[in-house]
C-alpha positions, -999 to 999 in steps of 0.1 A, spaced: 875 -87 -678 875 -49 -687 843 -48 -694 833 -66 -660 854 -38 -640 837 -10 -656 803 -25 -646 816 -31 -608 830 9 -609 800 22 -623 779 5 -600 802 18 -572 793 56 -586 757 52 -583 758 36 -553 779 62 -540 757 91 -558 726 75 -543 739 71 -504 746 106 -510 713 124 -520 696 99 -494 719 120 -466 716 152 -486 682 165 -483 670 192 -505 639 209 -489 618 231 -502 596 237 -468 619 244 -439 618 259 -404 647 269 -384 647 284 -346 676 303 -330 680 313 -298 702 347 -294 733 345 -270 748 378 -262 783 387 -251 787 424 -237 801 443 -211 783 467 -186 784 495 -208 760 477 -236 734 464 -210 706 484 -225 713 476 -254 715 446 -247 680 442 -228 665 447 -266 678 410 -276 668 399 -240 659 362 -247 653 371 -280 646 345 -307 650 340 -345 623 319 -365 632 312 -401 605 300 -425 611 285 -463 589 275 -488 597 275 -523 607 311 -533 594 325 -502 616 329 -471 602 346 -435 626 357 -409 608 367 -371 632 383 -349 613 387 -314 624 402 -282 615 414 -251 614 454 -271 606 445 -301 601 429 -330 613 424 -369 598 404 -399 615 405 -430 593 388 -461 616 382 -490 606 365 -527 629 352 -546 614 355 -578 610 388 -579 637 405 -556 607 423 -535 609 422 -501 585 436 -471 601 444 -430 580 447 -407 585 468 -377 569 471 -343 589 490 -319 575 507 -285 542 503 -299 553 517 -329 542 497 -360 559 504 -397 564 482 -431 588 487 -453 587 481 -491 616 471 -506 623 469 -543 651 441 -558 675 471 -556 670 479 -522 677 446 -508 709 444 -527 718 477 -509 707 468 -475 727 432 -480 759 448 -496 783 444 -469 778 406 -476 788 409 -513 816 385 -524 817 367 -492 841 338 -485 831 305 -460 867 286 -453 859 251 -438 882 245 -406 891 212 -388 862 212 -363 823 198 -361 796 192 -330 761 184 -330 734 208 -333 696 199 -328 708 163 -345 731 170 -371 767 169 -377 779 201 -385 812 212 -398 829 250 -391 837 271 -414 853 313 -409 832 337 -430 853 371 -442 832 400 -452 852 427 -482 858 445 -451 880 418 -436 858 412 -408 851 378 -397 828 357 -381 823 318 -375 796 293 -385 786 258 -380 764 245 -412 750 211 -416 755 199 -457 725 171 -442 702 195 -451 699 220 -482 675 246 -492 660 248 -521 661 285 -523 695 295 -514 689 332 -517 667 334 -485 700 348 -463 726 368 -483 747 362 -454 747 322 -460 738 330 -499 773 307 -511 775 287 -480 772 250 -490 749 236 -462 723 250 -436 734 272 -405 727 262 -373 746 287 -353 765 317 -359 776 348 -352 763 382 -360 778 421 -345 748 445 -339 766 475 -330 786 468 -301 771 440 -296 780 402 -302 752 383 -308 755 341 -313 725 329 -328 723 291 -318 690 266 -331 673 253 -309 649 232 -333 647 223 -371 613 206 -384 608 196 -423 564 200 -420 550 222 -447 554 256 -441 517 277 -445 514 297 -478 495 320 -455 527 325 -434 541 350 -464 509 369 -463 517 410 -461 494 429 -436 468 450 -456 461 474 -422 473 486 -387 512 497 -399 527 531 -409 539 523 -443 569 536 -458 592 535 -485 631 521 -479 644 557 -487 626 567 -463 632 549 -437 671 549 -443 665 585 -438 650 578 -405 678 557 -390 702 584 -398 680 611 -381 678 596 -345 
């Protein structure tokens, strides 16, 4: 009798075990779209005109990770491995075009304020572009805060692609980031699992200024 109750229980496990990485997908190729909503008063509307309709494209494959920020001013790439900590921005502003070189150390100081990040999970979930999502309140060292709805249907394989979502247990599929005196609620708007191009992760050889991170820290501070 014992020994037929252990069989029924342990059957039970891997039946539960297996409904549950059939919902969980673990994805190595992934691409994510967010549209930008902005909440501002009159005094930020041109700043605001910069993020005008602006969208965020997220592309994952493997180690790799691609994030295109484009609006009606501008536009911002950020090419990130993995493996090695390197990562590339790309810049093109009023015509201006730069890329940035970033070693492992200098993404870990441009992510800092992200450091040691918490995700509680709150009593509330909607749909987003198909999938159930639960909340959760993010709190920065700072004691800021934001909110976040994540699906756990999905997962990527390379969770270092955002240090924002770096701990969070499940995809983002809208959020909210502050851009200076802005409030900016990034929202997707699609999700598709098709192989992501290799060639996407490709770093221009020609046609940008090219500069070091140093550098170009030293540049935000002198406008």
């Amino acid at each position: 009798m014992k020994l037929y109750m252990k069989k029924i229980i342990l059957s039970g496990l891997m039946a539960f075990s297996l409904a549950t990485s059939v919902a969980q997908k673990r994805l190595s190729d992934l691409t994510i779209v967010y549209d930008a909503v902005i909440n501002t008063g009159s005094q930020e509307a041109k700043l605001a005109d910069a993020f005008d309709g602006a969208t965020t494209t997220v592309y994952l494959k493997g180690g790799l990770s691609r994030s295109d920020m484009v609006s009606a001013l501008a536009s911002f790439t950020t090419i990130h491995d993995s493996r090695s900590g390197t990562a590339v921005v790309l810049q093109e502003v009023g015509g201006q075009k730069l890329l940035i070189r970033m070693t492992e150390a200098d993404w870990k100081d441009k992510n800092r304020k992200y450091e040691g990040i918490k995700f509680t999970p709150v009593e509330e979930t909607k749909m987003l572009a198909g999938y159930k999502c639960k909340k959760a309140i993010a709190e920065l060292k700072d004691g800021s805060t934001f909110t976040v709805f994540y699906t756990e249907d999905i997962i990527p394989e390379n969770n270092n692609y955002s240090s924002q979502f770096k701990t969070l247990k499940g995809l983002p599929l809208e959020y909210e980031l502050k851009q200076g005196n802005l409030n900016i609620r990034y929202v997707v708007s699609q999700v598709s699992l098709n192989p992501v191009p290799v060639a996407k992760f490709d770093i221009p050889k020609s046609g940008y200024r090219e500069l070091t991170y140093e550098e170009s820290k030293k540049g935000r501070k002198g406008n």
